[in-house]
C-alpha positions as CSV (number, residue, x, y, z in Angstrom):
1,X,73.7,99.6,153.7
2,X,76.6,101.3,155.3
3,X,77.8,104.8,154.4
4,X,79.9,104.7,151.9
5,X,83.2,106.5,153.8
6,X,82.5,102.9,156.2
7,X,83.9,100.6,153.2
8,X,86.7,99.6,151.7
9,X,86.7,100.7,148.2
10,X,88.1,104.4,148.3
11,X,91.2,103.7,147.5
12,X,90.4,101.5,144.2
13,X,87.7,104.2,143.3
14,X,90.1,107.3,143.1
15,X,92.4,105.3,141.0
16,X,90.0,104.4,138.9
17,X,88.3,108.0,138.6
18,X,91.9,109.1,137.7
19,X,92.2,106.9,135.1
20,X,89.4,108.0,133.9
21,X,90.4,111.7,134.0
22,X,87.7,112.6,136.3
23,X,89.8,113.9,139.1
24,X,91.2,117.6,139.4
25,X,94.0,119.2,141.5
26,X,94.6,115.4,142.3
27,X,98.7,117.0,143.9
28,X,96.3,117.8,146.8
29,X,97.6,114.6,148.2
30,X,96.6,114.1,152.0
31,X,92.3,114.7,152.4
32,X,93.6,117.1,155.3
33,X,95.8,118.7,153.5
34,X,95.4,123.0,153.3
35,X,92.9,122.5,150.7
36,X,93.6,124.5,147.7
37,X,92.1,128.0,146.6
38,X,88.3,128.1,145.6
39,X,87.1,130.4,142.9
40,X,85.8,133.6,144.5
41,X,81.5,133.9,144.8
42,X,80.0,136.4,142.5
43,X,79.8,139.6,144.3
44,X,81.7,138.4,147.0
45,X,80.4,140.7,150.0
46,X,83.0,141.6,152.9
47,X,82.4,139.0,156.1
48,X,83.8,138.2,159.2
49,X,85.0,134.9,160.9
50,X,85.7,133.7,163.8
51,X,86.2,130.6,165.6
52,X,83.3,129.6,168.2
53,X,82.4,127.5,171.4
54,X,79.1,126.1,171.3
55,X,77.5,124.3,174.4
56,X,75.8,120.9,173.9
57,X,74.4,118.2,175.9
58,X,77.4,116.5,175.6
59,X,80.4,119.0,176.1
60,X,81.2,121.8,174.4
61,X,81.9,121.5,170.0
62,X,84.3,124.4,168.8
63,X,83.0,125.4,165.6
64,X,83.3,128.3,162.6
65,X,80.9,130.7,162.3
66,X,81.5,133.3,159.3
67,X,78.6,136.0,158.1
68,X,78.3,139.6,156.7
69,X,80.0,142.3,158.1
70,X,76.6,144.3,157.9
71,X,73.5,143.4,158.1
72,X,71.8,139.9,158.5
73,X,71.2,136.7,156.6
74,X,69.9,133.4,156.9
75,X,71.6,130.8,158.8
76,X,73.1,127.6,157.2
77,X,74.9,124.8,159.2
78,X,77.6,122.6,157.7
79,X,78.1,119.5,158.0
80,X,81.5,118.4,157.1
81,X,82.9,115.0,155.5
82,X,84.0,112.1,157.7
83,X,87.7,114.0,157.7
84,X,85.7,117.3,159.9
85,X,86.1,120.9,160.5
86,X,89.6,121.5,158.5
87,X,91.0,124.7,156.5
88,X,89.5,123.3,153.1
89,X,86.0,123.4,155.1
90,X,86.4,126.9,156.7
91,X,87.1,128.1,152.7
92,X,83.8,126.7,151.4
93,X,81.8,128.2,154.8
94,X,83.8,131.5,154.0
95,X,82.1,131.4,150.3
96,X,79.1,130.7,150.8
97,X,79.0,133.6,153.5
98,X,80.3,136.0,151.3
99,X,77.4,134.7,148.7
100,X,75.0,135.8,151.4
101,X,74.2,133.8,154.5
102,X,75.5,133.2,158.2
103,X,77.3,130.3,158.0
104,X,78.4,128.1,161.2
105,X,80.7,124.7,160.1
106,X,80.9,122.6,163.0
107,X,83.4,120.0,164.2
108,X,81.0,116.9,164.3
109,X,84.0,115.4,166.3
110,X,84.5,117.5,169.0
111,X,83.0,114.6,171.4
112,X,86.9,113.0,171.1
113,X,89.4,116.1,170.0
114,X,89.1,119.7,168.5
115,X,89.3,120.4,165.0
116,X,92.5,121.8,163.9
117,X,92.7,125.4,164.2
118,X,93.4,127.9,161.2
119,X,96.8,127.3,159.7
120,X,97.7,124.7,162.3
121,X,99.1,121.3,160.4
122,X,98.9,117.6,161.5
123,X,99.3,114.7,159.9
124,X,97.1,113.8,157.6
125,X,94.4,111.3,159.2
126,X,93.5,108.1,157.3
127,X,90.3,106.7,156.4
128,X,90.1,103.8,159.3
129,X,91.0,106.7,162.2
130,X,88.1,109.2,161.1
131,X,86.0,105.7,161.5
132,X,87.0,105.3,164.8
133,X,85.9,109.1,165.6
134,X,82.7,108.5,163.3
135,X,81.5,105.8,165.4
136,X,81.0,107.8,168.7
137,X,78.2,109.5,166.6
138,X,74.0,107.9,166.2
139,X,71.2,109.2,165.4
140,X,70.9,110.3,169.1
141,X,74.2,112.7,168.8
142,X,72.7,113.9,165.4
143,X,69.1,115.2,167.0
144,X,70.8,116.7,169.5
145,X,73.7,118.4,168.0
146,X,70.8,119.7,165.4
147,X,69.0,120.8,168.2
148,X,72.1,122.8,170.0
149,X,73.3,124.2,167.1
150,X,70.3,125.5,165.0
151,X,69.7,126.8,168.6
152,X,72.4,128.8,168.8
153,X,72.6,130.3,165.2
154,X,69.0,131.1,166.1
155,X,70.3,133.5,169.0
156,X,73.2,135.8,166.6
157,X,73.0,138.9,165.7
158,X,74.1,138.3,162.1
159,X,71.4,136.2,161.4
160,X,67.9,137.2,159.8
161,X,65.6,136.1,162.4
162,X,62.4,135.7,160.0
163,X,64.1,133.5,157.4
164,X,64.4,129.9,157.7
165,X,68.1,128.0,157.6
166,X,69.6,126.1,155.5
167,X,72.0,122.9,156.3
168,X,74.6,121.2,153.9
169,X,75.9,117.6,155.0
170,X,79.3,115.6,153.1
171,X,79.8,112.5,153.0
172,X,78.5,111.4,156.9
173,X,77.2,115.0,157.1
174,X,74.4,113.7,154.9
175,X,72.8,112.1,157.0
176,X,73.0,114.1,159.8
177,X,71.7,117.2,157.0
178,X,68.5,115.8,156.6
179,X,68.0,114.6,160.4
180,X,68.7,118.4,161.4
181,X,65.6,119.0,159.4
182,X,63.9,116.4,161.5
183,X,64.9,117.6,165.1
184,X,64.3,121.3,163.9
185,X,61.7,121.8,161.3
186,X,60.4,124.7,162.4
187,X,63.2,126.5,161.9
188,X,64.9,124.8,158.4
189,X,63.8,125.3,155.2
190,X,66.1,123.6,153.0
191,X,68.7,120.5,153.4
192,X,71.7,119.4,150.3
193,X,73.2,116.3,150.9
194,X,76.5,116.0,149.0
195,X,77.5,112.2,148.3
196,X,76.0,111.7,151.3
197,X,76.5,108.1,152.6
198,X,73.8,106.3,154.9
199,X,70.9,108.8,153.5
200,X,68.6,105.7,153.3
201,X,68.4,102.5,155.5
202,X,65.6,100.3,154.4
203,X,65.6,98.3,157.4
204,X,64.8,101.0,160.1
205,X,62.0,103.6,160.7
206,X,64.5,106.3,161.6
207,X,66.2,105.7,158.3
208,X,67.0,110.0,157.8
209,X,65.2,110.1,154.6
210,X,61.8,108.6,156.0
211,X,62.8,111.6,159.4
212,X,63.5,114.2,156.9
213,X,60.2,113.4,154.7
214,X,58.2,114.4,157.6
215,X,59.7,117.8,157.4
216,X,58.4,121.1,154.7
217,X,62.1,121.6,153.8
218,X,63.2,121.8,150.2
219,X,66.0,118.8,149.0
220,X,69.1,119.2,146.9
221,X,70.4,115.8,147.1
222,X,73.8,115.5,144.7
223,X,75.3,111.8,144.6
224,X,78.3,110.3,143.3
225,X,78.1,108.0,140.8
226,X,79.9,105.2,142.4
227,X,78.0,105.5,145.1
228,X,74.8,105.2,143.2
229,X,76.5,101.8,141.3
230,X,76.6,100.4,145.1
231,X,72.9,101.7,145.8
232,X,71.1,101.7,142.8
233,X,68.1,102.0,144.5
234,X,68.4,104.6,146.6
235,X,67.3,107.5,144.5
236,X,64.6,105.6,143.3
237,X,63.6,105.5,147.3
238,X,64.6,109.2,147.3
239,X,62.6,110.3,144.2
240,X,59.2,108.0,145.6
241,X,59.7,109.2,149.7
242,X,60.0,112.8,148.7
243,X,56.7,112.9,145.6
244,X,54.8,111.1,148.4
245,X,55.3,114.1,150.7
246,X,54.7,116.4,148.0
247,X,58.1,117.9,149.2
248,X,60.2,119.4,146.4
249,X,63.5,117.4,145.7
250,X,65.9,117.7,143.2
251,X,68.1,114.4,142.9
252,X,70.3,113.7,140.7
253,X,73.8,111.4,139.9
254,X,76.8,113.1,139.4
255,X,79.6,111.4,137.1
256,X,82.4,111.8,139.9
257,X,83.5,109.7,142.3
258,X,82.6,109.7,146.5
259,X,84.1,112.6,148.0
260,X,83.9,115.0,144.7
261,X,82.8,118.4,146.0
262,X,86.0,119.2,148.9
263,X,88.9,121.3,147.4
264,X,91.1,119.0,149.3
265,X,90.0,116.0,148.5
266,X,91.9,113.3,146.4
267,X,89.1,112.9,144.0
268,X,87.9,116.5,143.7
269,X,86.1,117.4,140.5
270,X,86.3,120.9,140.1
271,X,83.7,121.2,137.4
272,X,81.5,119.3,138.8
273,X,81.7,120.6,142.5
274,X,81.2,124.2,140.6
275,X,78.1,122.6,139.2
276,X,77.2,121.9,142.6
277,X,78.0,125.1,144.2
278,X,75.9,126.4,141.6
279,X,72.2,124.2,142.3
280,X,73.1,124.7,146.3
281,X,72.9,128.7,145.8
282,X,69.5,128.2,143.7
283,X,68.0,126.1,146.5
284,X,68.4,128.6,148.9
285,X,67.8,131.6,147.1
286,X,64.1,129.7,146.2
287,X,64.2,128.5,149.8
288,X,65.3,130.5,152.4
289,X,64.1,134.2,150.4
């Protein structure tokens, strides 16, 4: 099955989950829009940002990387949705690093253009042109881009060199979450997936759940529930790959719509993504203490 941001239903979905009264902030408008203002982390700790070049295989990815302004923490790589490195994407990197960790958020496009910088503005991109950008990307540009930049967070000074990373994937970044456990195990210890589309393709052996089971990382895997009424299934093959290799896993259906956790998003859920904010900060404090 295709990941979900590959189909054609968005649009009807976010009416629906409107109707519904399961959308909040919905006067975001445009998915690339500024994004709007997240609540603070407890004990938000002072950090520092800046914007970073990273050399891969295949060029070179300009990418955020925000941690403490003393002392060390574990690393966490961020996957962003199909719609990439943005200001709504910075925000959630910046909270989580003032929760604690070393966060890098990477432009997964920067094969085809650079990520908007902070406080630029561009049109807002639609669904079919982040496909075109998607598509440039396999499972071969996942392994290595997992490889490059787990690499690189490896080698900073802000980051606690005895403590295993974490990695967050949206939307397509699911996928590529749970293969950057595959092409570096040794160094990640725990993987959330956040309506992640694509996590399981019964018809190959490189489906990224059956490359991610072969890891010891720790699972947080949050879906939407209208992707789950396309791919009933899946969790069920979640739930069964992980208990078979005895990895811990916690999986479980949300009641918003594709898309949910983003601040920008058109069908953000602001309870709900709190909710989720909340079980990604327990996996890592059980996983990467």
């Amino acid at each position: 099955m295709a990941p979900m941001c590959e189909q054609d239903h968005f649009e009807q979905d976010r009416l629906e989950y409107e109707r519904r009264g399961l959308v909040t902030r919905k006067e975001f408008g445009a998915l690339l829009g500024a994004g709007g203002l997240l609540p603070q982390a407890a004990n938000a700790a002072a950090v520092k940002e800046s914007e970073v070049t990273i050399t891969t295989p295949d060029g070179t990815a300009d990418c955020y990387f925000v941690h403490l302004a003393k002392g060390r923490a574990p690393g966490v790589l961020v996957w962003p949705d199909i719609f990439g490195l943005r200001p709504a994407f910075r925000q959630m990197g910046k909270r989580l690093a003032e929760s604690g960790y070393a966060v890098l958020v990477v432009n997964p496009f920067y094969r085809s253009q650079k990520a908007p910088a902070p406080g630029e503005t561009r049109p807002a991109a639609t669904i079919d042109q982040m496909r075109l950008l998607a598509q440039v990307l396999n499972e071969k540009t996942h392994m290595s881009d997992a490889v490059a930049f787990t690499g690189w967070l490896a080698q900073q000074t802000p980051v606690h060199k005895k403590r295993k990373f974490g990695t967050q994937g949206y939307c397509m970044g699911g996928p590529i979450a749970f293969r950057t456990a595959a092409a570096a195990p040794a160094r990640v210890g725990a993987v959330a997936s956040f309506h992640g589309g694509g996590l399981v393709r019964a018809d190959t052996p490189t489906s990224p759940h059956l490359q991610a089971a072969k890891t010891k990382a720790q699972f947080l895997i949050a879906i939407a529930e209208n992707d789950d009424q396309r791919a009933p299934n899946d969790k069920t093959v979640l739930k069964d790959t992980f208990a078979t290799a005895k990895l811990p896993a916690e999986i479980e259906v949300y009641g918003a719509a594709h898309g949910w956790c983003p601040p920008d998003s058109r069908v953000y859920n602001e309870a709900l993504a709190e909710k989720a904010w909340t079980r990604l900060l327990a996996l890592y404090a059980k996983a990467l203490a």
